[in-house]
N, C-alpha and C positions, 0 to 999 in steps of 0.2 A: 536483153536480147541474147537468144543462144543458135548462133552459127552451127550448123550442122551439114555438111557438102557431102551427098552420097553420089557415090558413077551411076548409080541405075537407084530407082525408087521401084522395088518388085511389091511390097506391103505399104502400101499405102498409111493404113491406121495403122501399123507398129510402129511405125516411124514419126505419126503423130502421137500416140501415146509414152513414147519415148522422149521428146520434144518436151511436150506437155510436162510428164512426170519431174524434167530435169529444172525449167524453168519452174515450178511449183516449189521443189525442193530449194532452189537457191531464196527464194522469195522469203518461204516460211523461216529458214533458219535466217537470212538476215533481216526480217523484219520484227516477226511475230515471238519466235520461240527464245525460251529463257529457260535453262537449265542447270539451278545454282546447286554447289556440291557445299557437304560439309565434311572435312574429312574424307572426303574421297568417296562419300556415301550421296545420295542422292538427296535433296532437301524439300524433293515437294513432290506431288502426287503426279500421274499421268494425265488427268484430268485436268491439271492448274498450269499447264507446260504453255499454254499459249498456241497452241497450234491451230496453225489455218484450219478454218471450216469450208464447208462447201460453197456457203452464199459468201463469204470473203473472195472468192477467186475471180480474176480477171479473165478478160478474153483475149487468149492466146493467139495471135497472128501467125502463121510459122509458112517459109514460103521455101522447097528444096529448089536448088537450081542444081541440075542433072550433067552432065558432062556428056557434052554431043559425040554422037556415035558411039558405040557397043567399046567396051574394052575387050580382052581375049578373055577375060574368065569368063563362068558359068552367069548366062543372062546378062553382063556385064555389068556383075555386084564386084564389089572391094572386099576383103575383111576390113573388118573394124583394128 
């Protein structure tokens, strides 16, 4: 699960590919990926790393919940 609380959702899809990307990344590295060293050098090819494929991927839920009424900034975004 990755919590994510924006004041205003203005990009819709960046904010899902952001989402997406982030829960992807935590999945592959603690499930799939293995990257053993030797001396500090790399012991196996890019190809042998384990890395999530595209028919391995689940389907991502992702639900923003908005903070009612406009803040004072621009559109009523936050920074990050």
């Amino acid at each position: 699960m990755q919590l994510m609380i924006p004041a205003k959702v203005i990009n819709p899809v960046s904010i899902q590919g952001q989402t997406e990307g982030g829960v992807l990344m935590g999945l592959g590295y603690a499930l799939t990926e293995d990257f053993p060293l030797a001396d500090c050098v790399p012991a196996v090819k890019f190809g042998t790393l384990g890395l999530m494929r595209a028919a391995g991927i689940p389907v991502i839920h992702a639900i923003y919940i908005e903070k009612r009424g406009q803040l004072p900034f621009s559109f009523g975004a936050k920074r990050a």
